[in-house]
C-alpha positions as CSV (number, residue, x, y, z in Angstrom):
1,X,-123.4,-41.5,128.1
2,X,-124.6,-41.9,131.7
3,X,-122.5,-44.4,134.2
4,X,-124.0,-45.9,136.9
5,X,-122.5,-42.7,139.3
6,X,-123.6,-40.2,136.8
7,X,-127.2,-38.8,136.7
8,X,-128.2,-37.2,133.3
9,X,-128.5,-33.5,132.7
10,X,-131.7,-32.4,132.1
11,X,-132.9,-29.2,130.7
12,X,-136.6,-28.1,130.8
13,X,-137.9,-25.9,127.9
14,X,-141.3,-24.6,128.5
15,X,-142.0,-23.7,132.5
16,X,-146.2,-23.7,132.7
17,X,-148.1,-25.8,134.3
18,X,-146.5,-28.8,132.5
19,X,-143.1,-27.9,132.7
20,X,-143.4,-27.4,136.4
21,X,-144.7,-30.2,137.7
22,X,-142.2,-32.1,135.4
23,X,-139.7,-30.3,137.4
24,X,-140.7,-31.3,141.2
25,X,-141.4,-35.0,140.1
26,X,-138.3,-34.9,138.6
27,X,-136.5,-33.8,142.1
28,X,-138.5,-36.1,143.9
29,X,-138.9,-38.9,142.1
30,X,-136.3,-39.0,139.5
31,X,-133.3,-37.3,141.5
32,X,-130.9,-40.9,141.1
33,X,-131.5,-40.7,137.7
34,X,-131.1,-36.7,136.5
35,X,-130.5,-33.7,137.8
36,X,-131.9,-30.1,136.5
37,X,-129.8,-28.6,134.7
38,X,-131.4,-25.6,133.2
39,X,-135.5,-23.9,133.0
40,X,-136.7,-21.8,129.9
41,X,-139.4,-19.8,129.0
42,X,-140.1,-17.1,126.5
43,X,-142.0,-15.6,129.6
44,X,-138.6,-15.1,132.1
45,X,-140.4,-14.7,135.3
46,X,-142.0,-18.4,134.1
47,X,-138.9,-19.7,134.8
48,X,-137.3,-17.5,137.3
49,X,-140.3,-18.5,139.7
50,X,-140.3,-21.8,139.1
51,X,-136.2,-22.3,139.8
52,X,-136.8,-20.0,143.3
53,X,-139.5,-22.5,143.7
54,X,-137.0,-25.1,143.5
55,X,-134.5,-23.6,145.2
56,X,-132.1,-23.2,142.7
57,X,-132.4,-19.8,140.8
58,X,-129.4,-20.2,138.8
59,X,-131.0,-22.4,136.9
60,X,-133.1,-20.2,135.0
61,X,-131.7,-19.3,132.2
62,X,-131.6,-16.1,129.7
63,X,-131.4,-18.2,126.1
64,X,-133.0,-21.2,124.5
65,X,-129.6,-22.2,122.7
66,X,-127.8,-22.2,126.9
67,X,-130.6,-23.8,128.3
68,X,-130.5,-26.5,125.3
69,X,-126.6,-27.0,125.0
70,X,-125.8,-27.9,128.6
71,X,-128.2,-30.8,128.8
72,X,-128.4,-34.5,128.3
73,X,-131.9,-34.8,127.6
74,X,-134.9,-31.9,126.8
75,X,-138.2,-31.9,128.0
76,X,-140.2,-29.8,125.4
77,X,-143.8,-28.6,127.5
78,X,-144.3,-25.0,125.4
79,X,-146.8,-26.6,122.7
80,X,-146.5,-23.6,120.7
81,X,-146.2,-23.7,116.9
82,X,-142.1,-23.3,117.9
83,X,-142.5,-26.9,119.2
84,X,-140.9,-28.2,115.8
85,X,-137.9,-25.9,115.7
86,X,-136.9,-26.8,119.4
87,X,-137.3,-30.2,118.7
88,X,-134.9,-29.8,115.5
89,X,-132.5,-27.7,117.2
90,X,-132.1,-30.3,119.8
91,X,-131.9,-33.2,117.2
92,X,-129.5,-31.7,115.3
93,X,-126.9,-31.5,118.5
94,X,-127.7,-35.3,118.5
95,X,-129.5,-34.8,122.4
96,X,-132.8,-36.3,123.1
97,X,-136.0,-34.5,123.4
98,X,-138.9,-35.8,125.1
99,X,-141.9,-34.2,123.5
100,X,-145.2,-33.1,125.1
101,X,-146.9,-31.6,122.7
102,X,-147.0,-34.4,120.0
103,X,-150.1,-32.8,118.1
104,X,-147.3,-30.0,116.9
105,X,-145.0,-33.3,115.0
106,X,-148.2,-34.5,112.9
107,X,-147.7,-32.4,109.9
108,X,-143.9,-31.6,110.7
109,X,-142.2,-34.2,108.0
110,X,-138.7,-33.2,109.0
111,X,-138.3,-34.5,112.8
112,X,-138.7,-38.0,112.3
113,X,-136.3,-38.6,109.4
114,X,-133.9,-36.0,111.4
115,X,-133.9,-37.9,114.7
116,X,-132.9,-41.0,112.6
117,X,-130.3,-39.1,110.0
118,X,-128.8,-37.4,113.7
119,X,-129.0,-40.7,115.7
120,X,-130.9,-38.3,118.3
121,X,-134.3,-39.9,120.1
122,X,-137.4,-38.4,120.4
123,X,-139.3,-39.9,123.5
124,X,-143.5,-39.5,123.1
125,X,-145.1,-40.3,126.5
126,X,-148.4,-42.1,125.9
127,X,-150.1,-39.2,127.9
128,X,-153.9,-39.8,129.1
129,X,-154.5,-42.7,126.9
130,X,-154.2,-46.4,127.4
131,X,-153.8,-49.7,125.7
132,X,-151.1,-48.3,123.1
133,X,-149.1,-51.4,123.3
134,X,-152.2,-54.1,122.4
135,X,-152.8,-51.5,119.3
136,X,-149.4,-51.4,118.2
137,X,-149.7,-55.4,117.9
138,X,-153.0,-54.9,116.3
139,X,-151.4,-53.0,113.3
140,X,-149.1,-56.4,112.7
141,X,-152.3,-57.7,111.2
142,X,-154.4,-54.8,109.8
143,X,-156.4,-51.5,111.6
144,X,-159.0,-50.5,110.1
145,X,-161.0,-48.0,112.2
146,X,-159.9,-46.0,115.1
147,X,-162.2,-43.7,117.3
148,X,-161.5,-41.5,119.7
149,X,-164.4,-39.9,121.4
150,X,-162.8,-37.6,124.0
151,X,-165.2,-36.0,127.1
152,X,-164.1,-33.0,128.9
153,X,-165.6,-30.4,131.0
154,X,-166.6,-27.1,129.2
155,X,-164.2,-25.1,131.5
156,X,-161.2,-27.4,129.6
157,X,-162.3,-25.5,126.7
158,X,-161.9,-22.0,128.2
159,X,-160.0,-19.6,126.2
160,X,-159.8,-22.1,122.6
161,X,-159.5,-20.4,119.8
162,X,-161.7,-21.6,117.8
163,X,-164.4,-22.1,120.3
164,X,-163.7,-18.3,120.8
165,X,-164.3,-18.0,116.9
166,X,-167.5,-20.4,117.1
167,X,-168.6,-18.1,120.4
168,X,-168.8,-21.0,122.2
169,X,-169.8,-19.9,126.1
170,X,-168.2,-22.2,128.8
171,X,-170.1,-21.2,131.5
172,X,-173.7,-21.3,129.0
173,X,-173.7,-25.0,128.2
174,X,-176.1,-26.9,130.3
175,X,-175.8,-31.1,128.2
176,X,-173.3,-32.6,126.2
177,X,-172.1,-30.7,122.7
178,X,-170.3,-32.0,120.2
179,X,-167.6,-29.7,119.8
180,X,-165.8,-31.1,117.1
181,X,-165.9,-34.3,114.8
182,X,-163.4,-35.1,112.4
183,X,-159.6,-36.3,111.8
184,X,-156.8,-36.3,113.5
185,X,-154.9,-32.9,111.7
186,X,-158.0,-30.8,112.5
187,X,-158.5,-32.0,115.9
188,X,-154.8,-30.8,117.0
189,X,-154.5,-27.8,114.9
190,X,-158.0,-26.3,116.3
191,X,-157.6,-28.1,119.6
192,X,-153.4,-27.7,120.5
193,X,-153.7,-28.3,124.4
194,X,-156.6,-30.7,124.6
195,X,-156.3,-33.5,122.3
196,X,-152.3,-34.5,121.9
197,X,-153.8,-38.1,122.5
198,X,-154.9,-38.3,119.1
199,X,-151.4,-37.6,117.5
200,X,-150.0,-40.4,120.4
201,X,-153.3,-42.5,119.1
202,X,-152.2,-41.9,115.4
203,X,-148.7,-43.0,115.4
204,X,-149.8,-46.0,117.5
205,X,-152.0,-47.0,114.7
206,X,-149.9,-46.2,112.0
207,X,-151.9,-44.3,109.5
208,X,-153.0,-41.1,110.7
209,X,-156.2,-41.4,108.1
210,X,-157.8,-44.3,109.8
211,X,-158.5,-42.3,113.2
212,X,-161.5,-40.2,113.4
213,X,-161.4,-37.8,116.2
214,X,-165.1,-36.7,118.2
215,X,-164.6,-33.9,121.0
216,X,-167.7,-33.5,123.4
217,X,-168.1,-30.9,126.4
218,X,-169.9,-32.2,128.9
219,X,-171.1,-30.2,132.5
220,X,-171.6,-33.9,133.6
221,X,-168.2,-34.4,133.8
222,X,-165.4,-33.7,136.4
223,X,-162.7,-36.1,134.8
224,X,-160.9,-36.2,131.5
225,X,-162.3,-38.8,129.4
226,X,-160.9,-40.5,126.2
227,X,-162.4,-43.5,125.0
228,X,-160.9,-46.0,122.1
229,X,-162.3,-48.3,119.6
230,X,-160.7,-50.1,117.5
231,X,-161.6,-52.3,114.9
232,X,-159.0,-54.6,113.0
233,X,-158.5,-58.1,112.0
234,X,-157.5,-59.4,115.2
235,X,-160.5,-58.2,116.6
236,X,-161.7,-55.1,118.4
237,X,-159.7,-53.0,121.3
238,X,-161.7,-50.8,123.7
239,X,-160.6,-48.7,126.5
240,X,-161.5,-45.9,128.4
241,X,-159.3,-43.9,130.6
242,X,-161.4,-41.4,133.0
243,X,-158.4,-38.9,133.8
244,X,-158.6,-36.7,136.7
245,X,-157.5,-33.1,135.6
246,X,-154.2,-31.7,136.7
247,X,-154.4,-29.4,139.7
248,X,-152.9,-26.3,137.6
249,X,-154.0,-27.2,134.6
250,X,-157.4,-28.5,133.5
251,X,-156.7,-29.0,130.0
252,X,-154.4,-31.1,130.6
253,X,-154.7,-34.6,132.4
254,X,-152.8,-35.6,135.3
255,X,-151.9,-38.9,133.9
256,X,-150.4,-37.0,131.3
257,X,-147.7,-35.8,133.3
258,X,-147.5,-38.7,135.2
259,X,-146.7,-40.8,132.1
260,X,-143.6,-38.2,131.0
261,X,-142.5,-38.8,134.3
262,X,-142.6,-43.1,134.0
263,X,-141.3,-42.3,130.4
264,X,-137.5,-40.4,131.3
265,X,-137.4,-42.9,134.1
266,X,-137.6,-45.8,131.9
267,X,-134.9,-44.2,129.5
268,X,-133.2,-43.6,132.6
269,X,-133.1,-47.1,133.3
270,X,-132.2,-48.2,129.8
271,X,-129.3,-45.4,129.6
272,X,-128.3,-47.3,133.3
273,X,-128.4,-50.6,131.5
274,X,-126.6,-49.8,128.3
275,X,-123.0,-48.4,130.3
């Protein structure tokens, strides 16, 4: 447990485009609250050039299991389908993980009941989306309906799977296509990096089969755009969040960094409060 002179060790396991900016923030705006204490990648010059970028090369480190036992706190950013196991491994040495890629803990029954069973706590930044708390209030008294329609640019689509497997062409789509509509299991196993939102959306709501999921590339857009609806029996909820992209990532929306970042200073904060 942190004192009020003692700034949380935190390890970052996954050093892309995520990871990294988690990193500098975390220097910059974060540095009363933790320190880095270790980078990982399965790719090793991943993390080797991203602790020379931060000055500190000794900080990359050779093993998962180092990189995970010397910390405080984990910031998972691989979203690979070993998310689940690192979030279990760091569970189970009663640490907590704060977990980017949320789409890879919808059909993963054993974290939640392990966090719990391990008294470990998984933190789930609200990434590009907005409004979670008025929805959360609005399951008191009964969801029935949640939409997601989420807008991106083809490019955010570049490289997908199973656009590959639908040859879908990026750089041939000239209006708006409906690239996917359907639930919320589908969406993040056919769309890992682009649509984490609707696992954050799910839990929010409750019941994961009340939230239908519509993906559309659009060469109209520039931003990232996810809109809500939500229909209940206190009423109806809409927002819209028009994300712009982050710089090294355009799958990924910069408020989606930006809320892990306002997420492990909060904890921070509450850690502070708790000594």
């Amino acid at each position: 447990m942190a004192s009020s002179h003692h700034r949380l060790k935190l390890s970052i396991i996954g050093c892309g485009a995520i990871g990294s900016r988690i990193a500098i923030s975390t220097i910059k705006e974060l540095k009363d609250q933790f320190m880095i204490s270790a980078l990982y990648d399965i790719d090793p010059l991943k993390s080797q050039t991203l602790a020379r970028k931060l000055r500190k090369p000794s900080l990359a480190k050779s093993t998962l299991s180092v990189a995970i036992h010397g910390a405080d706190i984990v910031v998972e950013a691989v979203n690979t389908p070993a998310t689940g196991d690192i979030v279990s491994r760091v569970l189970r040495l009663k640490k907590s993980v704060l977990v980017m890629s949320v789409g890879r803990l919808i059909d993963d029954g054993r974290l939640f009941p392990l966090a719990k069973r391990c008294n470990g706590k998984m933190l789930l930044p609200s990434g590009g989306i907005a409004g979670l708390d008025a929805i959360k209030a609005a399951r008191l008294a009964g969801i029935t309906s949640a939409i997601l329609t989420t807008t991106k640019s083809p490019q955010s689509f570049k490289d997908n799977a199973y656009q590959v497997e639908k040859k879908f062409q990026s750089s041939s789509v000239k209006s708006d296509v409906v690239l996917f509509d359907g639930g919320v299991r589908e969406a993040v196993r056919f769309f890992p990096q682009n649509i984490n939102v609707a696992a954050v959306l799910s839990l929010a709501v409750g019941d994961i089969d009340k939230v239908h999921v519509r993906i559309i590339a659009s060469p109209k857009v520039t931003r990232n755009i996810h809109e809500i609806v939500i229909e209940g029996a206190c009423g109806r909820i809409t927002t819209r969040v028009e994300n712009e992209t982050c710089p090294d990532n355009p799958k990924t929306s910069y408020l989606a960094v930006l809320s892990a970042i306002a997420t492990l200073q909060q904890y921070g904060q509450n850690i502070k409060i708790g000594t």
